[in-house]
Every structure is written in C-alpha cells, then in structure tokens.
C-alpha positions in Angstrom: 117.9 48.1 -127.2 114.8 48.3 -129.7 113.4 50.7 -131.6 109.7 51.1 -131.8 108.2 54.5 -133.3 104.3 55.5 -132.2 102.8 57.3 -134.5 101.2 59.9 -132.8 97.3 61.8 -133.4 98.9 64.6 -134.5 100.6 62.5 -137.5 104.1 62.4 -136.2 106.3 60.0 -135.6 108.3 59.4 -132.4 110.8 56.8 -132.7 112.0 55.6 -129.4 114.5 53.3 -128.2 112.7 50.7 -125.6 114.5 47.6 -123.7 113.3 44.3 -124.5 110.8 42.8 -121.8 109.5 46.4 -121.7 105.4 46.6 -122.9 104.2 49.2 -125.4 102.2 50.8 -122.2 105.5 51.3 -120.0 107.4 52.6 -123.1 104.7 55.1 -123.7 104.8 56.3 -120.5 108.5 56.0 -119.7 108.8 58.7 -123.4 105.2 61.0 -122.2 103.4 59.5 -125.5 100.1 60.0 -124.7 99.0 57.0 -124.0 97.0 56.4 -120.6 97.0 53.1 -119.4 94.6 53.4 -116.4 94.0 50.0 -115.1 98.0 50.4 -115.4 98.6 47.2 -117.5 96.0 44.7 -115.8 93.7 44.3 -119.1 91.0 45.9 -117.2 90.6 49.0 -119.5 91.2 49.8 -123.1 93.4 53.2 -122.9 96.4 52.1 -123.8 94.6 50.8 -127.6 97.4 51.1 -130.4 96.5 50.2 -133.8 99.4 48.0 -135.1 101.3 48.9 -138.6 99.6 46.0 -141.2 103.4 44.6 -142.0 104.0 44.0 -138.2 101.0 42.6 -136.9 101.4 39.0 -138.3 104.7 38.8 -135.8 102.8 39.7 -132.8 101.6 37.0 -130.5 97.6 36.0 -130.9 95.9 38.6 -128.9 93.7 36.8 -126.0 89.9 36.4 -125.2 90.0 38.7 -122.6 92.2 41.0 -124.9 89.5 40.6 -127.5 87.1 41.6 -124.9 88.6 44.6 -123.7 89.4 46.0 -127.3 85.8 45.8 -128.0 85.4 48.9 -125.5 88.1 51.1 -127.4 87.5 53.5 -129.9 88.3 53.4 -133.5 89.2 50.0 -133.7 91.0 48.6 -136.8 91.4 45.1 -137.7 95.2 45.4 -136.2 94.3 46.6 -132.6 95.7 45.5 -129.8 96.0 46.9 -126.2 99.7 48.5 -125.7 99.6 47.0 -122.0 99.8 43.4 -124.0 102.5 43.7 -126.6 106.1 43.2 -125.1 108.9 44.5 -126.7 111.4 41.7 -128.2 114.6 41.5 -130.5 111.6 40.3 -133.4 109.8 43.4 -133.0 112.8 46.1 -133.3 111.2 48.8 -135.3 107.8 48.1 -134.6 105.4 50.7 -135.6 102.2 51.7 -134.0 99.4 54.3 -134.6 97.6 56.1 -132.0 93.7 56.2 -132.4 92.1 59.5 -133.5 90.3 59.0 -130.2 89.9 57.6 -126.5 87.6 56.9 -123.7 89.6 58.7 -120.7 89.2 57.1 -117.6 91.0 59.2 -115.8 90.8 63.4 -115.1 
C-alpha cells in the first residue's frame, strides 16, 4: 500500500491509503473525494484536474500532448497540473500530495 493525501477545497487534508497500479481518479472515487472523472479515465475531459505538490511533480512521468491538451480546458491551472485519470500510483510516489482546484467545469448533473 501507498499513501497519497488530496488536499481538499475546503483546505483539508485526506490522506488515503491507495494500491499501487491504482490512478489518482479511481482512488478519488474509491475514498468519495470529490473528484468527477466524467469521461471516466479516457482523457476526454478535464474533471479529474489535481494540481500536483511542487516537491512531487519532478517524479511524475512527462504529461502527454493530448494530456496537455485536455488540461488546457480545466480551471485554475497551475504550472503542476495534471489530470488525476493519468497519474498511477507507484512505490516512488508513496505520499504523494495533491491539491484540489478552487474550481471545476461539471460535466455531469
């Protein structure tokens, strides 16, 4: 097991343990962080936008293009967004902390 700990938009922290292989979208919604994820991990959407602590986001992998592309439709981006849908939990990452933005585009009702 792995700890990560989303930081939430109300300022709190929930620390979670998460199994490696798991993505920061299916651990958001396995713990009810609010995190929506409505293309449900396909990269099709920007809901599931976390904004990466500065000291971890140097050991995440290069985000993509299409990654690029899609984070360019989220709200209150920050130079260490990434989409939550694209970041897998490893060994590495145990204690990864992400913020929640203030703000997101809800796809769905």
């Amino acid at each position: 097991m792995t700890k990560v700990t989303f930081i939430e938009r109300n300022g709190k922290p929930k620390v979670i343990d998460a199994k490696e292989g798991q993505s920061l979208l299916e651990i958001a919604w396995d713990n009810e962080v609010d995190i929506e994820g409505a293309c449900e991990g396909s990269m099709a959407c920007a809901t599931c936008h976390v904004i990466v602590d500065a000291a971890w986001f140097s050991m995440l992998p290069a985000p993509s293009e299409d990654e690029k592309d899609m984070l360019d439709l989220a709200y209150d981006i920050q130079k260490t967004s990434r989409l939550g849908c694209q970041i897998t939990m490893t060994d590495a990452l145990d204690g990864l902390v992400v913020r929640l933005p203030r703000d997101v585009r809800k796809m769905l009702l």
